[in-house]
N, CA, C and O of each residue as an XYZ file, in Angstrom:
360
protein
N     -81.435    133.160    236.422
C     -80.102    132.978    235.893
C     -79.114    133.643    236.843
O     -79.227    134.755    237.359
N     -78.335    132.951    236.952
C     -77.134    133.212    237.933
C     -76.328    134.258    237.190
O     -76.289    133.955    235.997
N     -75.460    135.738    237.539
C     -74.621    136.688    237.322
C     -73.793    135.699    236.523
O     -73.935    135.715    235.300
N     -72.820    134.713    237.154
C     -71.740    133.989    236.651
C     -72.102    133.137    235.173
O     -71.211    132.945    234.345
N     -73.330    132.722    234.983
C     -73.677    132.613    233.615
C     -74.204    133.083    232.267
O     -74.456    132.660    231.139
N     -74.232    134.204    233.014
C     -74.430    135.539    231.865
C     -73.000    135.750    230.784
O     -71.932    136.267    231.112
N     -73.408    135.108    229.254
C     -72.118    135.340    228.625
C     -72.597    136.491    227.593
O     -73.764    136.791    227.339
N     -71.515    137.016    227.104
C     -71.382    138.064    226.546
C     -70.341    137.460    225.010
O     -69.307    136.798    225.096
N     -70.977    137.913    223.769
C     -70.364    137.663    222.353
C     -69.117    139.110    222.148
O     -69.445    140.294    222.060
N     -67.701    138.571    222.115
C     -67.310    139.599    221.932
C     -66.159    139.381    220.719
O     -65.705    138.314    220.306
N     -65.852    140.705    220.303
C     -65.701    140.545    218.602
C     -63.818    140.290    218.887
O     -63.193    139.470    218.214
N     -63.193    141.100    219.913
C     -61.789    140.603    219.787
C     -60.863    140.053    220.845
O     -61.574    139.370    221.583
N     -59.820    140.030    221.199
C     -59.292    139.443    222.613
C     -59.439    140.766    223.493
O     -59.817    140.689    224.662
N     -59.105    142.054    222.851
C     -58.606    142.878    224.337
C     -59.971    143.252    224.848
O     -60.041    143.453    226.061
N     -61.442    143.425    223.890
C     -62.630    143.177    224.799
C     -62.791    142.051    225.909
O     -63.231    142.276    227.037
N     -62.532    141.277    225.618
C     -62.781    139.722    226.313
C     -61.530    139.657    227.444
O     -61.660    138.871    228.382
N     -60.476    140.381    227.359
C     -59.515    140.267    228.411
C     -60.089    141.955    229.487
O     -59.866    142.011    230.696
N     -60.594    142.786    228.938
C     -61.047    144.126    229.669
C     -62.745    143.572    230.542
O     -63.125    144.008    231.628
N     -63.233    142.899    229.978
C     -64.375    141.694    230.191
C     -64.050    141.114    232.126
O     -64.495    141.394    233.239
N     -62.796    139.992    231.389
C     -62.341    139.637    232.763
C     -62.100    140.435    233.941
O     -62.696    140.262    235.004
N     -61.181    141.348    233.729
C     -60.680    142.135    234.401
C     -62.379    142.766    235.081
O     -62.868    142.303    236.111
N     -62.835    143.518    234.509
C     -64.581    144.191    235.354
C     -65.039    142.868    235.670
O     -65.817    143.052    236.607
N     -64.993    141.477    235.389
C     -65.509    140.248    235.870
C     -64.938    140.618    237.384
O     -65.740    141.089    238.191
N     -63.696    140.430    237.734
C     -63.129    140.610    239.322
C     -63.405    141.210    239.824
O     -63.684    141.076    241.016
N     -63.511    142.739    238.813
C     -64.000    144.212    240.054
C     -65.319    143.984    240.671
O     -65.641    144.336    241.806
N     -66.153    143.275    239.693
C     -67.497    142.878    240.415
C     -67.972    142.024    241.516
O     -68.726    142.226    242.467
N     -67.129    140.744    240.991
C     -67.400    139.684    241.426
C     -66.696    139.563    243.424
O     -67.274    139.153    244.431
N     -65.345    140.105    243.243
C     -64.500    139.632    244.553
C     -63.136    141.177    244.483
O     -61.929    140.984    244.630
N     -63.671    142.361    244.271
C     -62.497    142.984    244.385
C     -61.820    142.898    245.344
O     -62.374    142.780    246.437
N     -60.182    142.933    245.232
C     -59.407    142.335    245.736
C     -59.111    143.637    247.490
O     -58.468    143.479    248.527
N     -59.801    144.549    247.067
C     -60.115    145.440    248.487
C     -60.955    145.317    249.409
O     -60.905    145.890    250.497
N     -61.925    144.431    248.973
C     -62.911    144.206    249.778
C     -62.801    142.691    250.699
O     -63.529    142.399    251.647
N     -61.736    141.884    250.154
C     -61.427    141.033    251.044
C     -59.627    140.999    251.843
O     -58.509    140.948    251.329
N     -60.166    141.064    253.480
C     -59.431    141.259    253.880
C     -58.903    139.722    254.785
O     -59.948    139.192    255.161
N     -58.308    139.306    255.006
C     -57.967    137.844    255.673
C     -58.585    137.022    254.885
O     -58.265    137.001    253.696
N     -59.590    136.180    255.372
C     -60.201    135.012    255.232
C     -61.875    135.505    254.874
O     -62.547    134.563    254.457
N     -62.544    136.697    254.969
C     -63.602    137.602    255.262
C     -63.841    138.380    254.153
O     -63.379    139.514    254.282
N     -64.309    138.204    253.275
C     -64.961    139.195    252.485
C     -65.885    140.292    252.635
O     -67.011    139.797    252.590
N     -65.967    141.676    252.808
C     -66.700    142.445    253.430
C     -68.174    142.138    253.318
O     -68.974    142.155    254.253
N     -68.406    141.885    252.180
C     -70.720    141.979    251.713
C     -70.439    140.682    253.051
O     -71.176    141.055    253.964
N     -69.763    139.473    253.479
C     -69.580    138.304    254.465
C     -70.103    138.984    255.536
O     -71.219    138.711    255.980
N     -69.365    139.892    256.019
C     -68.959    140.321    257.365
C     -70.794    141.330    257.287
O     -71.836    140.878    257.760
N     -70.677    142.421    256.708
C     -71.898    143.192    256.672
C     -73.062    142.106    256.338
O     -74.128    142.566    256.747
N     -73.207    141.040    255.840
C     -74.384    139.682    256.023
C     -74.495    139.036    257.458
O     -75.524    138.620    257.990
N     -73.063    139.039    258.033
C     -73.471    138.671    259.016
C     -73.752    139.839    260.272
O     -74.397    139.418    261.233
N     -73.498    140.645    260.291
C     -73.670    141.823    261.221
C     -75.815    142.783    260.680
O     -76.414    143.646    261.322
N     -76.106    142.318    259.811
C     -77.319    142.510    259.805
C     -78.590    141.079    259.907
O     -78.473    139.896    259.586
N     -79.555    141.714    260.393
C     -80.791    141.008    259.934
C     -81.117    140.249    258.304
O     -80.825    140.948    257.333
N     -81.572    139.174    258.100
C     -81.719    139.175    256.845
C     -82.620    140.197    255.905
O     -82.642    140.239    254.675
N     -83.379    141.031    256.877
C     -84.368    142.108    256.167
C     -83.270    143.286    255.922
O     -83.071    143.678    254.773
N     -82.606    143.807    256.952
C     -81.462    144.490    256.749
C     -80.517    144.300    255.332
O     -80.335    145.165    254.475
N     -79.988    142.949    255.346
C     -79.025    142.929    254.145
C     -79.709    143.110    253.058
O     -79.311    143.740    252.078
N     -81.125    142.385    253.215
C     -81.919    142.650    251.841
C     -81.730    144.214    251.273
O     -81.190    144.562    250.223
N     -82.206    144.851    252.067
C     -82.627    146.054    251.632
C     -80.732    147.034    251.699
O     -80.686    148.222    251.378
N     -80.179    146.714    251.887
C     -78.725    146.844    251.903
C     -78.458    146.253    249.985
O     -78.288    147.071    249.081
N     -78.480    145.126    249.820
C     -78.136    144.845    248.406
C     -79.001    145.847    247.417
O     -78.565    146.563    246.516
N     -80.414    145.668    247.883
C     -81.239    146.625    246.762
C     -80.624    148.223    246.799
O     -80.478    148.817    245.731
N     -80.261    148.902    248.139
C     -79.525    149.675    247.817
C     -78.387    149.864    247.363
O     -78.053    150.883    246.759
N     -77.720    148.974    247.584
C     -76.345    149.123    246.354
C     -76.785    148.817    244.848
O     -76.025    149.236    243.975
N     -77.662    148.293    244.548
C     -77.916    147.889    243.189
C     -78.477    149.512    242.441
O     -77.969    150.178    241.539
N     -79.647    149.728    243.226
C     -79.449    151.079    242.975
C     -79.013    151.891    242.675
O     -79.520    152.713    241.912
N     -77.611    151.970    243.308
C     -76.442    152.902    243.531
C     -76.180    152.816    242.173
O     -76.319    153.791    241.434
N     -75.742    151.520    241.709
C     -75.081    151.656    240.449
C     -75.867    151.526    239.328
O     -75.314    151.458    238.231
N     -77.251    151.473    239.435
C     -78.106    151.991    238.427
C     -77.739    153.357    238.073
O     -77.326    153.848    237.022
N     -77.992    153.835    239.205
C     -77.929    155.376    238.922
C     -76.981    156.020    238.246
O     -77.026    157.058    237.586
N     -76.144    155.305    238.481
C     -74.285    156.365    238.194
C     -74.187    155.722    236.656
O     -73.540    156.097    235.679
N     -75.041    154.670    236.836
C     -74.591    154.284    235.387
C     -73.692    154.882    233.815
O     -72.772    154.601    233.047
N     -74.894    155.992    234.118
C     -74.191    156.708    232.681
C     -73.044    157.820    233.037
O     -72.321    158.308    232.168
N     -72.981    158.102    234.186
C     -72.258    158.972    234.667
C     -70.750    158.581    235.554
O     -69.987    159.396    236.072
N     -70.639    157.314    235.534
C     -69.286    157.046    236.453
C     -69.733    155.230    236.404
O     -70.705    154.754    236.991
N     -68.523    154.273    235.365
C     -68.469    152.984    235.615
C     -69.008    152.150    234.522
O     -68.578    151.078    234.094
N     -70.387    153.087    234.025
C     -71.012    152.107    232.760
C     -71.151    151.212    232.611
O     -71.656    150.731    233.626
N     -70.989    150.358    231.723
C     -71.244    148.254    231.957
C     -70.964    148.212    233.122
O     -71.940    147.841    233.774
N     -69.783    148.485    233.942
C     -69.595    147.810    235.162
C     -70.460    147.962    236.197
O     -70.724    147.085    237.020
N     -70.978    149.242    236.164
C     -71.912    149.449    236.955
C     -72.825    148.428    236.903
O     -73.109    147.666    237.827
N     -73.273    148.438    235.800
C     -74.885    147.202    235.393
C     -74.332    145.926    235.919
O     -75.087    145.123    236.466
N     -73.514    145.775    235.834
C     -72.791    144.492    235.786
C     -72.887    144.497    237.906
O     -73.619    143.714    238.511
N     -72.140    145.358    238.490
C     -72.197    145.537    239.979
C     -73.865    145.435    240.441
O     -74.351    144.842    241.404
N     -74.526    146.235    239.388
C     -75.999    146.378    240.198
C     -76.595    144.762    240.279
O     -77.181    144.360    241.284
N     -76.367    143.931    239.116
C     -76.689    142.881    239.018
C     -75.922    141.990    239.462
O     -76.499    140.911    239.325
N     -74.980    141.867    239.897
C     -74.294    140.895    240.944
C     -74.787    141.441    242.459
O     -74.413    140.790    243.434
N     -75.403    142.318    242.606
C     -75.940    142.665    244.305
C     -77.160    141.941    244.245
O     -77.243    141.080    245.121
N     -78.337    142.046    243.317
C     -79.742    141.227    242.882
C     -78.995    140.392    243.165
O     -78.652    140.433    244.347
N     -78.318    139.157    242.235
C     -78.150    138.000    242.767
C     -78.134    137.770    243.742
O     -79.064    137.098    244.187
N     -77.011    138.225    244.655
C     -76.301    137.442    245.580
C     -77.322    137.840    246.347
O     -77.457    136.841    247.055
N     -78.449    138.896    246.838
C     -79.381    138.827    247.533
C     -80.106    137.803    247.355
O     -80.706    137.310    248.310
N     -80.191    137.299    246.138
C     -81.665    136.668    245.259
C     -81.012    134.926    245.976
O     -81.636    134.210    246.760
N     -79.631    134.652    245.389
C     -79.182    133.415    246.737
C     -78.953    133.432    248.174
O     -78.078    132.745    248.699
N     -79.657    134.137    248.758
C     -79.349    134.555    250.247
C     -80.850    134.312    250.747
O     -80.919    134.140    251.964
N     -81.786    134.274    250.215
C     -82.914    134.209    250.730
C     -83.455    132.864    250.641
O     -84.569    132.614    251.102
């Protein structure tokens, strides 16, 4: 299952609008693309494909970890948009 089809039941609008909003931070934050180049772009193409691999599993990591301590859903939500986009890269 693809990150982008993962839905979530939520009980009112300002969940479902706070929803969207961590949808962007995950998906394409607006810091990480600069021109035409999205950074994970640029660092995919400047490594090996064994390199990026092990590059996504470490960021996924990352935000396993902090989980309970800095980010929460979003974190889970970040760790599992890095799985993917590794998981379509191969």
């Amino acid at each position: 299952m693809k990150y982008e089809q993962v839905t979530q039941p939520w009980s009112d609008t300002d969940s479902r609008a706070a929803h969207r909003a961590a949808q962007d931070n995950v998906k394409s934050p607006p810091h990480y693309k600069q021109g035409k180049v999205e950074c994970i772009e640029a660092i995919q193409s400047a490594l090996t494909e064994e390199e990026f691999r092990g590059y996504c599993k470490g960021n996924a990591m990352k935000y396993i970890w902090r989980e309970k301590h800095k980010g929460g859903e979003e974190s889970l939500q970040k760790a599992a948009w890095y799985l993917d986009y590794m998981a379509q890269c191969v």
